[in-house]
C-alpha positions in Angstrom: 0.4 14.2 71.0 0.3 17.6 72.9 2.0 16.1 75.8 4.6 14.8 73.7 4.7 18.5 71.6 5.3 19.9 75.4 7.8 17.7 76.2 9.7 18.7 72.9 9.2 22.3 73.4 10.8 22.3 76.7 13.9 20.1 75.8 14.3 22.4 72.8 14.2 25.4 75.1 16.6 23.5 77.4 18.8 23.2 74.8 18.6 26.6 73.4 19.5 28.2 76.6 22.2 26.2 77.9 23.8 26.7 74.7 23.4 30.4 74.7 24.7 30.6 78.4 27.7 28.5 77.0 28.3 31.0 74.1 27.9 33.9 76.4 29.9 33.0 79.1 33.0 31.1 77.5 36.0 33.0 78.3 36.7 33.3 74.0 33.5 34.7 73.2 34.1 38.2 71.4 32.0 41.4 72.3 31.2 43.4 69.6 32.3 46.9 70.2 29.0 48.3 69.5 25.8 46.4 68.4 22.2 47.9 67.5 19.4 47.5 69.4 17.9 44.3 69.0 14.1 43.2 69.9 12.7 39.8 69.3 9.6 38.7 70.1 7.3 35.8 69.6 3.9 37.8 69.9 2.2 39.1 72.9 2.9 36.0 75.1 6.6 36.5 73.8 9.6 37.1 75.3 11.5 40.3 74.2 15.4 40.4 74.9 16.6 43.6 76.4 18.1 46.6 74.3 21.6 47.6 75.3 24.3 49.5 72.5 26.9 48.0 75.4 26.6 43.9 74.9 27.5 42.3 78.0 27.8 38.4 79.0 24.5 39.0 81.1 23.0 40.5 78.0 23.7 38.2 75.9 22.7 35.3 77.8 19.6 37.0 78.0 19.0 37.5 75.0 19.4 34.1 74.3 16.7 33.1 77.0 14.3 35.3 75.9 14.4 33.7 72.0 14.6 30.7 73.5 11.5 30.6 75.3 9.6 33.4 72.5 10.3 30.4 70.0 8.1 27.3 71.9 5.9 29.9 73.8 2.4 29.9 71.6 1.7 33.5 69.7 -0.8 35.3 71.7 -3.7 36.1 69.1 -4.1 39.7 68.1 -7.1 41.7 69.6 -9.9 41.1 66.9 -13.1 43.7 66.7 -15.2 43.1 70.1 -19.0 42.5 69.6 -21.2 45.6 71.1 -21.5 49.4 70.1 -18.5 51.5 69.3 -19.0 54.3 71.5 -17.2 54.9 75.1 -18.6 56.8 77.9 -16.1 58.0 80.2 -17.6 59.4 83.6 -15.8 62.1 85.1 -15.4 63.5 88.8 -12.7 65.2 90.1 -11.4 66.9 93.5 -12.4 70.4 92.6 -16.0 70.1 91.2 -16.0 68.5 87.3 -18.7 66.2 87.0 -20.3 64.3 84.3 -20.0 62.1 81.5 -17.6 62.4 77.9 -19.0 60.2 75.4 -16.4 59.0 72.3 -17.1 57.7 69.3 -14.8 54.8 68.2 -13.1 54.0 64.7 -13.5 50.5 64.3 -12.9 51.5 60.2 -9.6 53.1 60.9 -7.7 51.1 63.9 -9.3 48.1 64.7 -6.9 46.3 66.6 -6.9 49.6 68.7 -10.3 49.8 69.5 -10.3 45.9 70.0 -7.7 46.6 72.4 -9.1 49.5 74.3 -12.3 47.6 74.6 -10.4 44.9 76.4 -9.0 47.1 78.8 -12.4 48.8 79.3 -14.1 45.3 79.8 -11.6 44.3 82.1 -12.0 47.4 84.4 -8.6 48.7 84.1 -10.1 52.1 83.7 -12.2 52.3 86.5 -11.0 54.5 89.1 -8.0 55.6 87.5 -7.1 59.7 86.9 -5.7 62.2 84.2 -2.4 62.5 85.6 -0.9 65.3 82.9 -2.8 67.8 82.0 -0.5 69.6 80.1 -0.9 72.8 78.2 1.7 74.1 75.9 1.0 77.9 74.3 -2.9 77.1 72.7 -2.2 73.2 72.9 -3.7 70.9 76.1 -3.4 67.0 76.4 -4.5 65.1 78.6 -3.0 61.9 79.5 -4.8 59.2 81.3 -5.3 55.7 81.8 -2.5 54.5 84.0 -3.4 51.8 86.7 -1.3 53.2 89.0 -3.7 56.2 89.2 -5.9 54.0 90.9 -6.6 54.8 94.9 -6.3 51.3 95.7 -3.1 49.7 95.6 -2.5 48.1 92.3 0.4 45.3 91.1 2.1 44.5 87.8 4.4 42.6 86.3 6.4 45.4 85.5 10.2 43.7 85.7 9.2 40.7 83.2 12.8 39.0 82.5 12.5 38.2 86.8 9.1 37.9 87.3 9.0 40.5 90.3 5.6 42.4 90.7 5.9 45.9 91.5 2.8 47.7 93.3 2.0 51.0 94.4 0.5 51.8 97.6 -2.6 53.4 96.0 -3.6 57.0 97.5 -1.5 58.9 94.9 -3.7 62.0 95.8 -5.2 60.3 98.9 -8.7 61.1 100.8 -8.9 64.8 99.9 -7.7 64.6 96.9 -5.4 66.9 96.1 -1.8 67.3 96.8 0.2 69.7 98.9 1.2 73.0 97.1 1.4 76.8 98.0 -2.6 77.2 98.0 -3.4 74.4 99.9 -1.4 71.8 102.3 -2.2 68.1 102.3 -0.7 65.2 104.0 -2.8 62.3 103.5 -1.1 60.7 100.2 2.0 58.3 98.7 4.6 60.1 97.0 6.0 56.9 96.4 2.5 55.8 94.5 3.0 58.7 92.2 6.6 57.7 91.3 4.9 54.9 89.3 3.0 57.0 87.2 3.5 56.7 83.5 4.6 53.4 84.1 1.5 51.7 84.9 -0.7 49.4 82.0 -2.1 45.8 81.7 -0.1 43.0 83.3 2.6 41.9 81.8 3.1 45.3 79.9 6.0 48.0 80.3 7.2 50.6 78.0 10.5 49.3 76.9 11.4 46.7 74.9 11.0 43.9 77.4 6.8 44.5 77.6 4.7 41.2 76.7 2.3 43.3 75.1 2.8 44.9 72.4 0.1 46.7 69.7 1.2 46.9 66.3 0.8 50.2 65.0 -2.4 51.7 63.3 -1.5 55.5 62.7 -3.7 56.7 59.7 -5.5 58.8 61.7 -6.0 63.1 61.9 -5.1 63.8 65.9 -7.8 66.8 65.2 -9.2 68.2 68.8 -11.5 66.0 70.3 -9.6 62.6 69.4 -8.1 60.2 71.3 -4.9 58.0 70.5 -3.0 55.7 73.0 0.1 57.2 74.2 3.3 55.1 72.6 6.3 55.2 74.2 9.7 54.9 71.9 8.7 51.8 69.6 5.9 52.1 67.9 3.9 49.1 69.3 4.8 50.5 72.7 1.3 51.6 73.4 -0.2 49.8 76.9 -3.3 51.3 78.5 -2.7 54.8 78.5 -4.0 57.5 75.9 -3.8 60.8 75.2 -6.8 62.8 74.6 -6.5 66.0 72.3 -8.1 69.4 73.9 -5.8 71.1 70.4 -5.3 70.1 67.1 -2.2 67.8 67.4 -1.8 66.8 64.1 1.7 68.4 63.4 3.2 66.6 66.5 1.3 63.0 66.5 -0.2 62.3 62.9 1.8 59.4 61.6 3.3 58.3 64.8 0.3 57.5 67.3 -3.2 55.2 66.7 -6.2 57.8 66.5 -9.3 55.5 67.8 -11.8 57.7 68.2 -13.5 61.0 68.8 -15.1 63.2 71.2 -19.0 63.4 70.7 -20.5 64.9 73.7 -19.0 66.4 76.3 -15.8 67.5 75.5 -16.3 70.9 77.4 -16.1 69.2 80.7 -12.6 68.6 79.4 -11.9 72.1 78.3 -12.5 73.1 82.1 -9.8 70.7 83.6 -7.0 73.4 85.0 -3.7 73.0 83.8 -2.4 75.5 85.6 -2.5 74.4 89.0 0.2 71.8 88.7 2.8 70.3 90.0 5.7 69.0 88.2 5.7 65.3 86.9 8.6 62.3 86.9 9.5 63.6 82.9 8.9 65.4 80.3 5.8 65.0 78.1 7.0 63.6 74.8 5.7 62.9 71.7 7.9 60.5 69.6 8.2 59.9 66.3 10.2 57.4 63.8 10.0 59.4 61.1 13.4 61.1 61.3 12.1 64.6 62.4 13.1 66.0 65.9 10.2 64.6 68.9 8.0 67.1 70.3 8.6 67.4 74.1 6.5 69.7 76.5 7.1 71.1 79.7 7.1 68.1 82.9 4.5 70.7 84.8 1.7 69.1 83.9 0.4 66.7 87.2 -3.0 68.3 88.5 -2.9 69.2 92.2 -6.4 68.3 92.2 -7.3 65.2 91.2 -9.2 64.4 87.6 -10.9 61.1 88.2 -12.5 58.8 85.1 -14.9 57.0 88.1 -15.6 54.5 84.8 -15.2 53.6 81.1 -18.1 51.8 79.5 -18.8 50.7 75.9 -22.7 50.9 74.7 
């Protein structure tokens, strides 16, 4: 019966934990000197255990837990291809005057469980309301990077630390009523620093950008980053990819192609995009990078790439 499936379940996972804690905790247990990094996972509803090249008791008990509880935990099905039209409609507004809509073809044919995805996220809302918060321009190249919750004016909550369960939430008003932020054209006082030290970290609940993230988006990277596409930004693994995405003002095919999910492309509109400034900025929490798994050095830009006028997407729609 499923009650009595439930009941086995959670006596094996008893089982399974109490004897990792016992293994990683008895005073004989040997420590590798050095161990690679580990992730398993028992799909998106999965627990992943942490990545450390220094094993500790604590890590591996951990460790333990989380392939405890991945192995009765049910797999969270793949995205699948939503019903409806493929093509997105971003509206734009920003702070100092950019107004209108982007429209963007999708490429169900090339990255399905991509665009499945993104639909999700645009069904959900998660869009709305958010910001491009890099807009980064390096030589005759410009990205812009959007997407993140966190870019949202209102406050906004995640599951960020998933081995304890804490929520973290900004305070909303990263750029605040004027939007814009203090710089040496213009002062401004009326916004959270604190909100903007979440930026890059923010996606769907339950997702993060290391190894411990319960989502996770297996990669789809056949794709030509030409100018006009958009891909969602990955992080170091390759099904690190949450909410955010990257969309490409350049042809970025020498630093992405192969290593990030092309999902569509830039029909209409794309010269509202071109007029985003990138040079009124201020400098962001990293460096932009661009990984890659391939063996060949990352690309990394400049960190001076957050707009000191804000670049809001009011909404994301599919038709």
């Amino acid at each position: 019966t499923m009650q009595g499936s439930t009941a086995l379940a959670a006596s094996a996972l008893v089982l399974l934990v109490l004897s990792g804690a016992a293994e990683a905790f008895s005073p004989s247990a040997a420590l590798p000197l050095r161990t690679q990094r580990v992730a398993a996972s028992r799909g998106a509803a999965g627990v992943v255990c942490a990545e450390s090249d220094t094993p500790t008791r604590r890590g591996l008990f951990q460790g333990a837990l989380g392939l405890a509880i991945g192995s009765v935990l049910p797999s969270a099905p793949l995205p699948v291809a939503a019903e409806g039209g493929n093509t997105a409609v971003l509206k734009i507004k920003t702070a100092d005057g950019i107004e209108g809509e982007v429209v963007i073809e999708l490429m169900p044919d090339i990255a399905p469980q991509t665009v499945a995805q993104f639909k999700q996220w645009v069904e959900s809302g998660l869009y709305d309301g958010t910001a491009f918060h890099r807009a980064n321009k390096f030589l005759d190249k410009v990205v812009l990077v959007g997407g993140d919750p966190y870019t949202k004016e209102e406050s906004v909550c995640n599951n960020v630390d998933t081995w304890k369960g804490e929520k973290t939430c900004s305070n909303g008003k990263g750029y605040g009523p004027d939007g814009f932020l203090a710089s040496g054209k213009r002062s401004s006082g009326d916004d959270e620093k604190s909100t903007r030290g979440l930026w890059d970290k923010g996606g769907p609940p339950g997702w993060r950008k290391d190894g411990l993230s319960l989502i996770k988006l297996e990669p789809e990277f056949s794709g030509k980053h030409e100018r006009g596409t958009i891909s969602f930004r990955r992080f170091k693994k390759p099904n690190s990819a949450g909410s955010q995405f990257v969309i490409n003002l350049a042809d970025m095919s020498k630093e992405m192609d192969g290593q990030s999910a092309v999902f569509g492309k830039i029909t209409k509109g794309i010269e509202l995009l071109d007029k985003i400034d990138t040079k009124n900025v201020l400098k962001s929490n990293a460096a932009l990078e661009f990984p890659r798994d391939d063996g060949k050095m990352s690309t990394t830009w400049s960190a001076w790439d957050r707009p000191v006028a804000r670049q809001g997407i009011e909404s994301i729609r599919i038709i």
